[in-house]
N, C-alpha and C positions, 0 to 999 in steps of 0.2 A: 458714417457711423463705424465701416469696418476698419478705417482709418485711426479711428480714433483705440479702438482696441487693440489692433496689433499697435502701433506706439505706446498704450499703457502696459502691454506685454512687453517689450524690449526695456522700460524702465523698469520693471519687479524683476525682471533676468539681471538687471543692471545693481539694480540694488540688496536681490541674494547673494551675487560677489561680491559685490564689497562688505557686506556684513559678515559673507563666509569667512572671507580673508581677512579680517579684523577678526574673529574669532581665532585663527588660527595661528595671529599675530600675540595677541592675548592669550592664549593657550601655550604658546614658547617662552611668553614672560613670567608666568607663574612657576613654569615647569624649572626655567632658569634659577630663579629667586629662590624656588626651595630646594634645589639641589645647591644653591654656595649656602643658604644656610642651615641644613645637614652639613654639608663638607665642615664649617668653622664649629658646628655644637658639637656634634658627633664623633667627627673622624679625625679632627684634631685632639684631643686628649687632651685641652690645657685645665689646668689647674684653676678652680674656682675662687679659692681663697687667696692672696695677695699674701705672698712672702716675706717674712720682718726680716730686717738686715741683722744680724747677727752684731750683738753689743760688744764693742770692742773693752780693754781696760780701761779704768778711769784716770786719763792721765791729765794733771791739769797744763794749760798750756800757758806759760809765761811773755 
């Protein structure tokens, strides 16, 4: 029986790292994705509306 406890203890030691570090992997992928997208909405400054090309004269073309 105390076999069997300490083995069920080195699997839940075993399986709080790797859930820690999956958390902490998942925690750098969030933190990544919302800093490029701040960086593209925010700190780029582009313009929201689509710019019309400027109408040239009306020249017919023969």
């Amino acid at each position: 029986m105390v076999t069997l406890l300490s083995g069920l203890g080195k699997e839940v030691i075993i399986m709080e790292t790797l859930l820690e570090f999956l958390r902490k992997v998942l925690k750098g992928l969030v933190r990544e994705i919302s800093a490029y997208t701040f960086r593209k909405n925010v700190l780029e400054n582009k313009k929201t509306t689509p710019r019309r090309r400027k109408q040239g004269g009306s020249q017919d073309k023969l």
